[in-house]
C-alpha positions as CSV (number, residue, x, y, z in Angstrom):
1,X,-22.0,25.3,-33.4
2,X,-18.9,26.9,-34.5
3,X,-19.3,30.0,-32.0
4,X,-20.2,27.8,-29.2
5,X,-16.9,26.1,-30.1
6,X,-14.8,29.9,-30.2
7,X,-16.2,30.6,-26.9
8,X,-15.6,27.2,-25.3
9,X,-11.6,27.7,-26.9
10,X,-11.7,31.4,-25.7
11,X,-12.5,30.6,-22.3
12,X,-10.5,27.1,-22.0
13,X,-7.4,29.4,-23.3
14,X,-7.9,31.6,-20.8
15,X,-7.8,29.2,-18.0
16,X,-4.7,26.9,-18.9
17,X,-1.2,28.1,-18.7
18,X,0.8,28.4,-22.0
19,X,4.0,26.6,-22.2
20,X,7.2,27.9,-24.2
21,X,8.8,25.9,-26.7
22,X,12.7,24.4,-26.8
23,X,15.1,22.4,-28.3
24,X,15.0,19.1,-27.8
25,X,18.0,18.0,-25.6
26,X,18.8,14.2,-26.4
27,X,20.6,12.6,-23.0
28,X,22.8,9.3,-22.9
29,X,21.5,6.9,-20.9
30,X,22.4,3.5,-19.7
31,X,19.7,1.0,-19.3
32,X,17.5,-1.5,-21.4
33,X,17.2,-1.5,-25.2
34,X,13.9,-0.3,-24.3
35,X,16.0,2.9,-24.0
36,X,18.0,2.3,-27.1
37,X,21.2,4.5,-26.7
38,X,19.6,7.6,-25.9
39,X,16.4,9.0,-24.2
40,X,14.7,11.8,-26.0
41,X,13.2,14.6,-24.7
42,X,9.5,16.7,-25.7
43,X,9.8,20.2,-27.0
44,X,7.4,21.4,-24.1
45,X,8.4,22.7,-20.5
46,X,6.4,22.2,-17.4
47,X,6.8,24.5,-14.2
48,X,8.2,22.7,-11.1
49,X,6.7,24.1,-8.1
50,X,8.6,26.4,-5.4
51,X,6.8,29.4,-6.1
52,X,9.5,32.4,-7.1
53,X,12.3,29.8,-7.4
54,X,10.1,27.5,-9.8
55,X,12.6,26.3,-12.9
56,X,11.8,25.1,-16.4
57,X,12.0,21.3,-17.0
58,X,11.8,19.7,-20.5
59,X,9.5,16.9,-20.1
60,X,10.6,13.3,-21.7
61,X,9.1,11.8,-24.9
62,X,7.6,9.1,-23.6
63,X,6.4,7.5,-26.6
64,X,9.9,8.0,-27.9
65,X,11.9,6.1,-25.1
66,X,9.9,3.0,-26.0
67,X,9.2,3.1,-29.5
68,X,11.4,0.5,-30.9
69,X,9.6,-2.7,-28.2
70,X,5.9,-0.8,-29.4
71,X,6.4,-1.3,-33.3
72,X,8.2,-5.2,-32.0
73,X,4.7,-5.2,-30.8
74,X,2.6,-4.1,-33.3
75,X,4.2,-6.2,-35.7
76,X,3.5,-9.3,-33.4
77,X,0.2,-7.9,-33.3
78,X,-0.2,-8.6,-36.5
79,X,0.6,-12.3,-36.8
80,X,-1.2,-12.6,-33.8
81,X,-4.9,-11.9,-35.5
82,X,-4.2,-14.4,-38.2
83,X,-7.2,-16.6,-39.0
84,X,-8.1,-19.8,-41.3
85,X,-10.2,-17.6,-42.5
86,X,-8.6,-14.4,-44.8
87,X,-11.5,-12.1,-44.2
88,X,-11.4,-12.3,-40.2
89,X,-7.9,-12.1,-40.6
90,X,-8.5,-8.8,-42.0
91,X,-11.5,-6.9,-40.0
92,X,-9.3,-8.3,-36.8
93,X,-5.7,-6.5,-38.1
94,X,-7.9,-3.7,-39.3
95,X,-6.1,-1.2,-36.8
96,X,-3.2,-3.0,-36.4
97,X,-2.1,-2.0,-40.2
98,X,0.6,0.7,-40.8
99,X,-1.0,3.9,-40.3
100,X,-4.2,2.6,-38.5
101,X,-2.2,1.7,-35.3
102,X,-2.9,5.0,-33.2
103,X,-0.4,6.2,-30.5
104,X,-0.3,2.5,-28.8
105,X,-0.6,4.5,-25.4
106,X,-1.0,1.1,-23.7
107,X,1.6,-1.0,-24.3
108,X,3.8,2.3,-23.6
109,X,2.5,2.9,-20.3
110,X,2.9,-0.9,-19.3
111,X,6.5,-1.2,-20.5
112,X,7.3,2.3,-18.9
113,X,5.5,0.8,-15.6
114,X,7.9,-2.7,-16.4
115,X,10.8,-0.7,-15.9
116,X,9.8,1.6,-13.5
117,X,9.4,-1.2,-11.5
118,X,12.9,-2.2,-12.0
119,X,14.2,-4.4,-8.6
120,X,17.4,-6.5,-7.6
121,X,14.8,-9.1,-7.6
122,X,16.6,-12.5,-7.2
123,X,16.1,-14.2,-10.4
124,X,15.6,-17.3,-9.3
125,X,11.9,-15.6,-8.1
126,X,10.9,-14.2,-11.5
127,X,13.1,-15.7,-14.1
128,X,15.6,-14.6,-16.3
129,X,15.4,-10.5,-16.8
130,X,14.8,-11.2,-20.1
131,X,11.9,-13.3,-20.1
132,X,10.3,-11.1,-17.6
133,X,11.0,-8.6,-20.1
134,X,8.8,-10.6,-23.2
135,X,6.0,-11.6,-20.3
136,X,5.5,-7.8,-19.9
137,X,5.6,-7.4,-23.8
138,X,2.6,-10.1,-23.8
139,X,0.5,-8.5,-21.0
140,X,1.0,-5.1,-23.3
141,X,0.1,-7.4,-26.2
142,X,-2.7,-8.6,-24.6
143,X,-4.1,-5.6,-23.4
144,X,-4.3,-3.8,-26.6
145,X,-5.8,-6.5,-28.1
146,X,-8.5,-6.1,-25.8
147,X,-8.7,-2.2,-25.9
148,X,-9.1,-2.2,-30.0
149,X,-11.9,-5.4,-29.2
150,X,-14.0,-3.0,-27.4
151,X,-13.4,0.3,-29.5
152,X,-14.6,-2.4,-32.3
153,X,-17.8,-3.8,-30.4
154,X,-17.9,0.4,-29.2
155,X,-18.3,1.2,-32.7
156,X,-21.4,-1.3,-33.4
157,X,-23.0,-0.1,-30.3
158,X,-22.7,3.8,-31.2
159,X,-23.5,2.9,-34.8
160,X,-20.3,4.8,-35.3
161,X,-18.7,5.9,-39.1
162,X,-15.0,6.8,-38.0
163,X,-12.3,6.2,-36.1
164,X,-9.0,7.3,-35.8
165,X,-9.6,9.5,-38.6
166,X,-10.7,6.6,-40.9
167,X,-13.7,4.7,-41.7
168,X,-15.0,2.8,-38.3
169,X,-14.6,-1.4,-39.2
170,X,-18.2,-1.6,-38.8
171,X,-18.4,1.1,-41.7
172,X,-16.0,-0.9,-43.8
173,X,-17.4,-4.6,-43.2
174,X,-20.7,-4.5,-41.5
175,X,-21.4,-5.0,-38.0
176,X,-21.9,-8.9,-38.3
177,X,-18.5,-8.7,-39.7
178,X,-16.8,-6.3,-37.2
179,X,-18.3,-7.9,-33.7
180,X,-16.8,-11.4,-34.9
181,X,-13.4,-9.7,-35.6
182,X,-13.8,-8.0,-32.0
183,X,-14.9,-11.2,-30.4
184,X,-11.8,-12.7,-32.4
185,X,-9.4,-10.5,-30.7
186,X,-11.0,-11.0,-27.5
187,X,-10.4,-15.0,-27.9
188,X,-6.5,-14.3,-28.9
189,X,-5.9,-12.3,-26.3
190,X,-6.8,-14.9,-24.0
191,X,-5.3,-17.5,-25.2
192,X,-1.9,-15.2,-24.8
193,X,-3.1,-14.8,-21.6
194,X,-3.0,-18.6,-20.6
195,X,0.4,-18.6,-21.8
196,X,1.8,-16.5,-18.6
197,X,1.1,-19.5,-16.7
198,X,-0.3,-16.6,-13.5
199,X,-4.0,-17.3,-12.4
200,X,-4.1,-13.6,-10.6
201,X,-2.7,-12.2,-13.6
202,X,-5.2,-13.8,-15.7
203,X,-7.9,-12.7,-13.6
204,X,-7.4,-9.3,-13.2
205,X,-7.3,-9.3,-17.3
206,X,-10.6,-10.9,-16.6
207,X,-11.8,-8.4,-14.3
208,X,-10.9,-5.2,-16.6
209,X,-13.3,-7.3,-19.5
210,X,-16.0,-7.5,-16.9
211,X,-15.8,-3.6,-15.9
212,X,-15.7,-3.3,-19.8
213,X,-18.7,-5.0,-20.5
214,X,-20.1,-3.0,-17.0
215,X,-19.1,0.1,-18.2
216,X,-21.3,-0.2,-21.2
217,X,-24.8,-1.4,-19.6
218,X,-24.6,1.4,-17.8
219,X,-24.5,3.5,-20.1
220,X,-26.8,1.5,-22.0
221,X,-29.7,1.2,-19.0
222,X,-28.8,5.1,-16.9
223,X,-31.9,5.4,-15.7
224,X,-32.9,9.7,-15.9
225,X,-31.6,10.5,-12.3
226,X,-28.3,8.5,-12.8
227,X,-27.8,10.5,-15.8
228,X,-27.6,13.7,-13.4
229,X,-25.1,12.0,-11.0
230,X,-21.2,13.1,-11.2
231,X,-20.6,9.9,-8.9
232,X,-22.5,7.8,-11.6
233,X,-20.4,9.7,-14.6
234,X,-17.1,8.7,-12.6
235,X,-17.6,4.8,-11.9
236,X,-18.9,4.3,-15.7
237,X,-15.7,6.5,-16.7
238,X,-13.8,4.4,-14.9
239,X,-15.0,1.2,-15.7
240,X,-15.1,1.6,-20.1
241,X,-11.8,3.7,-19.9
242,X,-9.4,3.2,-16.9
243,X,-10.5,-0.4,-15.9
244,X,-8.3,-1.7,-18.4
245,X,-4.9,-0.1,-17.9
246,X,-5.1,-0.1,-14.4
247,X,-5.7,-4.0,-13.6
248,X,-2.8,-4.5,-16.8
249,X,0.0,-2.1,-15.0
250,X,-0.7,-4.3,-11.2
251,X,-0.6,-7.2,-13.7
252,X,2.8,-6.0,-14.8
253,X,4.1,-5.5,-11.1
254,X,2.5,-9.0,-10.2
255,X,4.6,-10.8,-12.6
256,X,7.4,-9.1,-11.2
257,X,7.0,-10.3,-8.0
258,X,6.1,-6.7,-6.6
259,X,4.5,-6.8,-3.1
260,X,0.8,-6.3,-2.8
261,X,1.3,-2.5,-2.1
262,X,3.4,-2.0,-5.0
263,X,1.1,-3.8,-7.1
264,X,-1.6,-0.9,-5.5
265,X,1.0,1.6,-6.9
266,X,0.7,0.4,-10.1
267,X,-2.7,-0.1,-10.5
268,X,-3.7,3.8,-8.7
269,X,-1.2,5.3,-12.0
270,X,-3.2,3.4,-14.1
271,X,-6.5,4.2,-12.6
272,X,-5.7,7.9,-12.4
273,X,-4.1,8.0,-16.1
274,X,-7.1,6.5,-17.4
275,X,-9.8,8.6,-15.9
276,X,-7.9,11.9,-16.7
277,X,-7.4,10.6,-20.0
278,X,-11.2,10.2,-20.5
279,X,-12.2,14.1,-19.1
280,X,-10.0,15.3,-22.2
281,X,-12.0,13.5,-24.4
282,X,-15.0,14.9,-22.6
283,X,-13.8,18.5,-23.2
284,X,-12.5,17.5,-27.1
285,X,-15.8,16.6,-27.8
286,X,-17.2,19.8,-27.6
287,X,-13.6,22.1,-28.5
288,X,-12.5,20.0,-31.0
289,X,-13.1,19.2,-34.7
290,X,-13.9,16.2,-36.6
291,X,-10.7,16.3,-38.2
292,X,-8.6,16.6,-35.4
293,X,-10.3,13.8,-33.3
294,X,-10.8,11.3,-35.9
295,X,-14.1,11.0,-35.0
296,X,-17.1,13.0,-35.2
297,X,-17.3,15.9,-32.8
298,X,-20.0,16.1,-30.3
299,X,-20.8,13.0,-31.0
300,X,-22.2,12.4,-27.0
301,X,-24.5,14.9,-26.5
302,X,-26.1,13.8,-29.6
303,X,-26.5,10.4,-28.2
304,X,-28.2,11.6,-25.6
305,X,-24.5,10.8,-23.5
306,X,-24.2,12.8,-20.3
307,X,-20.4,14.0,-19.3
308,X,-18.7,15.7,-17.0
309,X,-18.6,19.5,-18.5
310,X,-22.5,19.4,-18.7
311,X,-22.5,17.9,-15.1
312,X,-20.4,20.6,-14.1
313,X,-22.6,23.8,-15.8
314,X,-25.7,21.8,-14.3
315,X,-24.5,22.4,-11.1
316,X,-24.1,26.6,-12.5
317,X,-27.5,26.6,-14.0
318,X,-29.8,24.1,-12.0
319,X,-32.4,24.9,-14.7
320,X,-30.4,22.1,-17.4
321,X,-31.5,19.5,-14.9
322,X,-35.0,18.5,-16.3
323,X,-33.0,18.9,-19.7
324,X,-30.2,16.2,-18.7
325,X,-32.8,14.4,-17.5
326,X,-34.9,13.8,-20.8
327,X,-31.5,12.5,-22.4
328,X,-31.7,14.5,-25.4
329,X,-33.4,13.1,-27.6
330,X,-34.6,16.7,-28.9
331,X,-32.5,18.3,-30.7
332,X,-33.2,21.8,-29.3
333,X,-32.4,20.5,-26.2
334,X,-28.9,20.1,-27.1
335,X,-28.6,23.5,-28.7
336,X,-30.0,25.1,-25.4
337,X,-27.4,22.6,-23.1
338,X,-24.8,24.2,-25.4
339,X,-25.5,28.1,-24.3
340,X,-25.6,27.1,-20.8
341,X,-22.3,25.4,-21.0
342,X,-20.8,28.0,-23.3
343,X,-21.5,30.7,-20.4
344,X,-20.4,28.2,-17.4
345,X,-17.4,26.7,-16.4
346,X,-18.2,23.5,-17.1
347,X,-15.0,23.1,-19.7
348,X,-12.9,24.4,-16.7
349,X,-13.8,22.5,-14.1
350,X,-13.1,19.4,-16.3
351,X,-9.9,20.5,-16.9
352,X,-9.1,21.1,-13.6
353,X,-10.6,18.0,-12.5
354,X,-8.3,16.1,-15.4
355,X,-5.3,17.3,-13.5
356,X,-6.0,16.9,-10.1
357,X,-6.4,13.2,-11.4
358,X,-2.7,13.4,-13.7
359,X,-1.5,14.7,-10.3
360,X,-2.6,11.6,-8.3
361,X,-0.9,9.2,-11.2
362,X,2.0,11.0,-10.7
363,X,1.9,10.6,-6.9
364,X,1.7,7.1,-7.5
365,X,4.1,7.0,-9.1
366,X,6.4,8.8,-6.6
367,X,5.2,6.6,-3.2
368,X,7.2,3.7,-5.4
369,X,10.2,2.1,-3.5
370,X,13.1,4.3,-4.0
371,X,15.5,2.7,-6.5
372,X,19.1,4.0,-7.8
373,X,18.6,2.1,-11.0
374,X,18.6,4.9,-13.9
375,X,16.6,2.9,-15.8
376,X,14.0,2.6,-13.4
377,X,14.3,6.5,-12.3
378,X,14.2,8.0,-16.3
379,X,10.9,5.5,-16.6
380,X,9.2,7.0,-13.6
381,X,9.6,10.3,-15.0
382,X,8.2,9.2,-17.9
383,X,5.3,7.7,-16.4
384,X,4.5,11.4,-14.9
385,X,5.0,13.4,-17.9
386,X,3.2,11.1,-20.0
387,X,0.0,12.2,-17.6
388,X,1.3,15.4,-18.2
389,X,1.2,14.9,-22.2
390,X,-2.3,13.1,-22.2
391,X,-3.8,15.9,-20.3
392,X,-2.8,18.7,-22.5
393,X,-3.3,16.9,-26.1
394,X,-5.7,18.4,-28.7
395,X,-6.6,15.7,-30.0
């Protein structure tokens, strides 16, 4: 296993470009506190395109520009999973302790989205800028509740020992335990929910669950041809991963009173961002390490879990189909799926595939309603380089 995973580094090295490091360049802005007094900028560069003429950028810290509404947030969070009874109260705040939190990649993408959508809006249409402002911080509220809900009931599913580099809750308090906790979180988040006083907002929050829940009987019930199907791969991908933050960032826009086709806008990033997000994984699962991803590495395969770089050296070596096919459950099977994708391009192709789809969040992102409001314009830059970031994470 550790060769296959030299040669599957080796050759993804080989087919990604390297970026250069610099100093960090902090820039005064103007704008929200979401901002704070300054936005801060990533020590990575990213090629503009223009061929000979092509310049350096530094790319924005996205995380950074909204860290100080995330941990308002997460703090919120945790008052927010407080039950009657202490032990619920704990398995449902189990990764909303210090430390156990995780990036909070949703909440910053729908707060960047917030702003990015920033309009002159008559406020007698969506209220007071600052309560649109703590709406969006409950949509962000209520849609990580509901992502750590279903990494919980994930976890109990896949029969899973870690995550995020710790035990998994149902590791720590049983799975009786850690599915009430998930179905806890699921009922507070709701309840939030009912709070925004906006039936389509409320339903598309309703939808995502349902793709959720989708998501995972496919998975559960893929018949042996499905299993072979990059069409099938993609519609399950988007329904467990990008379902979620793409029906929250239109929810955002909708509470903002964004026209249907800005609402569209919003939910394509999110769509995009999530899916991309999701063929990283893919590719970690089999580069990566268990320390690095917090979980165990190739963890799929060995649940019998079809993704796209096997999909892709299928289509290279049409002799892994009858393997793909018997899910498996052998566990030479998954040593001889291994060589094959360790001498295709399978790794590639995902990679490639990852950024055509950051490239179509960022060209969401850029059909938005132009806008002279620097707030607005430094989020929307965000919002692109944060595909950018997601895309080239190692773990």
């Amino acid at each position: 296993m550790r060769l296959f995973r030299r040669l599957i580094l080796a050759g993804l090295l080989r087919s990604t470009s390297t970026t250069s490091a610099v100093s960090p360049k902090p820039n005064v802005c103007n704008g929200e506190r979401f901002l704070s007094s300054s936005c801060y900028c990533d020590n990575t560069r990213h090629q503009t395109s223009g061929g000979a003429g092509s310049t350096a950028k530094e790319m924005l810290d996205p995380f950074a520009l909204i860290k100080d509404e995330v941990s308002e947030i997460t703090y919120r969070l945790r008052s927010m999973v407080v039950s009657e009874v202490p032990e619920l109260t704990s398995a449902a705040g189990y990764f909303f302790r210090a430390g156990a939190e995780g990036k909070r990649t949703c909440p910053t993408v729908l707060l960047l989205m917030a702003s990015a959508l920033r309009t002159d809006t008559p406020e007698s249409i969506i209220g007071s800028k600052n309560e649109l402002r703590a709406r969006h911080m409950r949509v962000a509220e209520i849609t990580e509740m509901i992502h750590v809900a279903s990494l919980i009931h994930d976890d109990v599913l896949d029969v899973a020992d870690t995550r995020r580099g710790m035990d998994s809750l149902n590791s720590a308090v049983g799975n009786k335990l850690a599915v009430l906790a998930g179905d806890f979180l699921l009922f507070r988040a709701f309840s939030a929910a009912g709070s925004l006083d906006n039936t389509e907002v409320v339903s598309l929050l309703a939808t995502a669950l349902n793709n959720l829940v989708t998501g995972e009987l496919m998975q559960m019930t893929i018949t042996p041809a499905q299993r072979c199907r990059m069409d099938y791969y993609l519609q399950k991908t988007y329904y467990k991963t990008a379902a979620l933050i793409s029906n929250s960032c239109k929810a955002v826009a909708v509470l903002a009173g964004q026209t249907a086709e800005v609402a569209g806008l919003a939910y394509q990033y999110g769509r995009h961002l999530g899916i991309a997000y999701q063929l990283i994984d893919d590719i970690l699962d089999f580069t990566g390490t268990s320390a690095s991803l917090g979980k165990g590495s190739l963890s799929d395969i060995h649940q019998g879990i079809v993704t796209a770089p096997v999909l892709f050296a299928m289509e290279e070596f049409p002799e892994l189909h009858e393997i793909v096919e018997r899910g498996f459950d052998d566990p030479s099977d998954v040593a001889t799926a291994l060589e094959y994708l360790a001498k295709s391009r399978g790794i590639e192709r995902t990679k490639l595939l990852a950024t055509e789809h950051a490239k179509l969040a960022a060209d969401a992102v850029d059909a938005l309603p132009e806008v002279e409001d620097r707030v607005a314009l430094i989020s929307r830059q965000a919002l692109k380089d944060l595909a950018q970031k997601l895309i080239r994470r190692t773990k």
